[in-house]
N, C-alpha and C positions, 0 to 999 in steps of 0.2 A: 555591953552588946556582945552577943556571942558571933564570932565569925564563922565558926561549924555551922551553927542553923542558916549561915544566909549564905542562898544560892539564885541564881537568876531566875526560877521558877517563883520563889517566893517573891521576888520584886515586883512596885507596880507596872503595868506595860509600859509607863511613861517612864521608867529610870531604864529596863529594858531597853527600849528604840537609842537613847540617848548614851547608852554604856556600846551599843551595836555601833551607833554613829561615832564613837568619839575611838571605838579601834577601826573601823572601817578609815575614818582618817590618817590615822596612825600607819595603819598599812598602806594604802596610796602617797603618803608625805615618805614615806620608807621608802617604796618603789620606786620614787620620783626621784629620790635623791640619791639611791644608790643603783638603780638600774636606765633609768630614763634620762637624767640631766646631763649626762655628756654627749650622748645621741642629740638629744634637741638644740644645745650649744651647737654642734658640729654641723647640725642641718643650717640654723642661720649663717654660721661664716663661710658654709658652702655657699649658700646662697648669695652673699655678702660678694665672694668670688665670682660667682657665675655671671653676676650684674657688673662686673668690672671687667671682663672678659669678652660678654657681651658687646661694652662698649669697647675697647680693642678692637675687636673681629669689624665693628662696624666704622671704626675710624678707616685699620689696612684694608675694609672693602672700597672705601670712600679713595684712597690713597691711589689702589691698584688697578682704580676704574679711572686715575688722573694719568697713570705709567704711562700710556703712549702719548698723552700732551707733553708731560715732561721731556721725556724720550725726543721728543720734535723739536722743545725748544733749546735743549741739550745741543742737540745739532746745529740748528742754527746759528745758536751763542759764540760754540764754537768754529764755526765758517767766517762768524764776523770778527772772530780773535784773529785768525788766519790772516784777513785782510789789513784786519788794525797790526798786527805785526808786521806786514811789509809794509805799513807807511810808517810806526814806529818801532822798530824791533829790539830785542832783549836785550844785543851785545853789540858790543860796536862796528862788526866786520867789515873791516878795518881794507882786507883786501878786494872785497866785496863792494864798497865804495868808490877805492881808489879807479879800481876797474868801471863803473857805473860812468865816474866824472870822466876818466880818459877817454872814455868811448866818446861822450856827451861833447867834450873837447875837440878829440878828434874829428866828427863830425861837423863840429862848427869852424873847422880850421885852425883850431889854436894851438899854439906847445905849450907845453903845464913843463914849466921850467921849476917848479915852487911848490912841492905838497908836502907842508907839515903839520900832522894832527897836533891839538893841544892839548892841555889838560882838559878834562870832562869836569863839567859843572855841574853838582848836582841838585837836585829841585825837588821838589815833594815826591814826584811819581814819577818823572823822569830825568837825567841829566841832559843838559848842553853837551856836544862835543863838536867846538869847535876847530878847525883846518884851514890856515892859514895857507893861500896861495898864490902862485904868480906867472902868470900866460903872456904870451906873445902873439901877435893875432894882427887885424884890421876889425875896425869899429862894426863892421859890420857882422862877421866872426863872433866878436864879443856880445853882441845885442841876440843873435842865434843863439851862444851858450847861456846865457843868463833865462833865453824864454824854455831851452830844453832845461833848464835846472827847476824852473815854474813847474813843467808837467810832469815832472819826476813825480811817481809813486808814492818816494820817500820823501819826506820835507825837509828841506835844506833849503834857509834863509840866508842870502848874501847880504852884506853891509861891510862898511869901512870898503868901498871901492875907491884907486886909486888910478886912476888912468894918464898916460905920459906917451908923446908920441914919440920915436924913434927917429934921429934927424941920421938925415943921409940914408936911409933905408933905399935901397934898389927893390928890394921883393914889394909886392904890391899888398901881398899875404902877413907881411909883417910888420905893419908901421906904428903897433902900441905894444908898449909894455906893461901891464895891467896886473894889481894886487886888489887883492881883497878874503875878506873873512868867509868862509861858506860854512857852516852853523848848521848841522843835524842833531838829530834828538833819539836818544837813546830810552827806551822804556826800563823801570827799576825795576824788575820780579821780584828781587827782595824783599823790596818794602811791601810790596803786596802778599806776598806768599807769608813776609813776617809778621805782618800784623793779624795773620787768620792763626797763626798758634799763641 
């Protein structure tokens, strides 16, 4: 076969169309793969992004349309920490106490002949600290101080009471001499604060 004499003109128009179709693919499969295929990659994981985005934007619109409920009960939360710490609070103050019970004492007529803290006991969330003590008074003094220790803010449970009258007593103020354990509760921040790291 001579390949001088054969030119597309001599061909029949069916090897024609099909010699046009098969460079016509050649050039688009060319195009595709050297100018077009990273563009078209690029557009779906743009897309890919845009849809992930999308949802973001629609979570923090969902979020920041919640910010002033939050916001409110933030406050709240924290107004009722406020309280739960003055019935049980963080540390033991110590002087803050002593001065609570003396007044409490005072008031009910007694003398706090006896106030010694003890070791502090501790518990899951909060410790025991109990304070061993011992007053001088009349029964009736003493049944005063025990009902001001009831409505105390702070909770402080008496137990181990020991009551003894006082013979030959002149004062009418002072005819018992009275021990007993008085038992407040200290909250642990530790443990709480430690167990969130």
């Amino acid at each position: 076969m001579d390949f001088r004499r054969l030119s597309l003109e001599s061909m029949p128009r069916r090897t024609q169309l099909l010699l046009l179709a098969i460079v016509a693919a050649g050039l688009v499969g060319a195009f595709y793969m050297y100018v077009m295929k990273a563009p078209l990659e690029e557009i779906v994981t743009l897309r890919a992004e845009v849809s992930q985005l999308e949802i973001s934007v629609a979570q923090g619109t969902a979020i920041a349309m919640q910010l002033g409920k939050f916001k409110k009960e933030l406050a709240e939360l924290e107004q009722r920490l406020n309280v739960l710490r003055g019935i049980l609070p963080a540390q033991k103050e110590t002087p803050s106490v002593l001065r609570s019970v003396q007044q409490m004492a005072a008031a009910s007529d007694l003398k706090i002949v006896k106030f010694s803290p003890q070791q502090v006991i501790p518990r899951v969330f909060y410790s025991d600290w109990p304070i061993a003590m011992e007053v001088l008074g009349s029964y009736d003094g003493l049944g005063l101080f025990f009902e001001k220790i009831g409505q105390s803010t702070r909770i402080i449970n008496v137990d181990n009471i020991s009551i003894r009258g006082i013979e030959g007593s002149n004062n009418p103020t002072r005819t018992l001499r009275a021990t007993c354990t008085a038992t407040t509760f200290v909250f642990r921040e530790e443990v709480v604060t430690g167990s969130k790291n």
